[in-house]
C-alpha positions in Angstrom: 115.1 101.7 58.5 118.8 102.2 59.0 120.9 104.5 57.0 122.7 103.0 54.0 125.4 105.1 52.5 127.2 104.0 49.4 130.5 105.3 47.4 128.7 105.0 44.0 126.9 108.5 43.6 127.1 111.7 46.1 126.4 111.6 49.9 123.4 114.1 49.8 121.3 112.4 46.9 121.0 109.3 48.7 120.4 110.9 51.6 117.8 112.7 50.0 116.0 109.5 48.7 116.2 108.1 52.0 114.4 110.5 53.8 112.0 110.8 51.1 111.4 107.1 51.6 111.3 107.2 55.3 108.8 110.0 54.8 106.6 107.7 52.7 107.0 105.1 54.5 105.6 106.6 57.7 108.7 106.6 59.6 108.7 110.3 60.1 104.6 110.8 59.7 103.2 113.9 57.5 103.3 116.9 59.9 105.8 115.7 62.4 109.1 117.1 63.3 112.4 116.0 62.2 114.9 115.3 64.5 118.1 118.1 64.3 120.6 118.2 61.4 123.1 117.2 63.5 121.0 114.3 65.5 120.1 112.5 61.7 124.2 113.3 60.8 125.3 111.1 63.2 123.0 108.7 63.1 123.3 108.7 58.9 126.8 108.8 59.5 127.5 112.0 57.5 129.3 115.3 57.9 126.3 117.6 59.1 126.9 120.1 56.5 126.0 116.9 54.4 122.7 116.8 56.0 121.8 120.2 55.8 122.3 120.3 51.9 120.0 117.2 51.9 117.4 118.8 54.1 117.9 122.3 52.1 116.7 120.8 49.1 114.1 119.0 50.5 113.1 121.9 51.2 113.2 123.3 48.1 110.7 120.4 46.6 108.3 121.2 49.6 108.2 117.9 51.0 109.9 119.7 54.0 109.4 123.2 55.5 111.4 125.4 58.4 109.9 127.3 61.5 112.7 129.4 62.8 112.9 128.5 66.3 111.2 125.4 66.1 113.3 123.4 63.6 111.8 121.6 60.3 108.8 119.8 59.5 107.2 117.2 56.9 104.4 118.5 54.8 100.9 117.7 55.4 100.2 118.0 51.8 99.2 114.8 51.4 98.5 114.9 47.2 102.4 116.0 47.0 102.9 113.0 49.2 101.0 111.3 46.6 103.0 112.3 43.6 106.3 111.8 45.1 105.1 108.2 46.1 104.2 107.9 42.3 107.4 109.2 40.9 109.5 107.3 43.2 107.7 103.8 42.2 107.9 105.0 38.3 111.4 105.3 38.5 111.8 102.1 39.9 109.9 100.2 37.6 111.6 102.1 34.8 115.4 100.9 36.3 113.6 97.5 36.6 112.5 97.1 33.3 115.7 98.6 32.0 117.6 95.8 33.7 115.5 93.4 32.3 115.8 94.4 28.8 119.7 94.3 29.3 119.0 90.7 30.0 117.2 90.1 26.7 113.1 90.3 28.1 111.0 92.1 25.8 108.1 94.1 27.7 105.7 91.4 27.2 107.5 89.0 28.8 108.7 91.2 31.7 105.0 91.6 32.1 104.2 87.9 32.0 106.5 87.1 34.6 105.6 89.8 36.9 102.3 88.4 37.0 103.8 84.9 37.7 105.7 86.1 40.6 102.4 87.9 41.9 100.6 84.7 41.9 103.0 82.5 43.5 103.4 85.6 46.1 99.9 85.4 47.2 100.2 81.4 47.4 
C-alpha cells in the first residue's frame, strides 16, 4: 500500500492511520520489526522528525513498542489489534453514514441499501 499524504489535516495523523492500517492489514505482521524512521520517511515522503512523532505516539497507544538497540516493533497483543480494528471500522461507518444523512438518507434507508449493494456484490 503506497503512502498517500494529503494537505487537508497534519502530516503525522495520517501518517499515523496509515501505519495503523498497514498494521491491520498485515503488511507489517504482529511481532515484526519496522523498518528505521528514516527508511519509512523517505519512502512516506516526510521529514523524519515527522515520522518519529508518528511512531512516538504509536507508541504511546501500545500498538508499537522500542528495544533500544534493536529498533521498534508491532505488538503481539492481538485483542488490542482487535479493538483498534473495531474502532477504525466504527469510525468509518460513522463518516459514512454522516455523509449519507447530508444527502438526505435516513438510517433505514442507508441500511436498505447497504444490503442491496451486498447482494449485488456477491452476484
Amino acid at each position: 500500500m503506497a503512502w498517500e499524504i494529503k494537505a487537508d489535516r497534519p502530516v503525522y495523523a495520517q501518517l499515523i492511520e496509515q501505519i495503523q492500517q498497514k498494521i491491520i492489514c498485515g503488511e507489517y505482521p504482529l511481532g515484526s520489526r519496522l523498518p528505521s524512521v528514516r527508511d519509512m520517511a523517505a519512502e512516506a515522503a516526510v521529514n523524519p522528525n515527522t515520522m518519529q512523532k508518528a511512531l512516538a505516539e504509536l507508541e504511546r497507544t501500545g500498538l508499537l513498542y522500542s528495544q533500544r538497540t534493536s529498533g521498534r516493533f508491532i505488538t503481539e497483543d492481538k485483542e488490542l489489534m482487535m479493538m483498534m480494528r473495531e474502532s477504525i471500522a466504527k469510525e468509518q461507518i460513522k463518516q459514512f453514514v454522516d455523509q449519507m444523512q447530508r444527502l438526505g438518507f435516513s438510517l433505514e434507508e442507508i441500511c436498505d441499501m447497504v444490503k442491496k449493494v451486498e447482494k449485488e456484490m456477491e452476484s
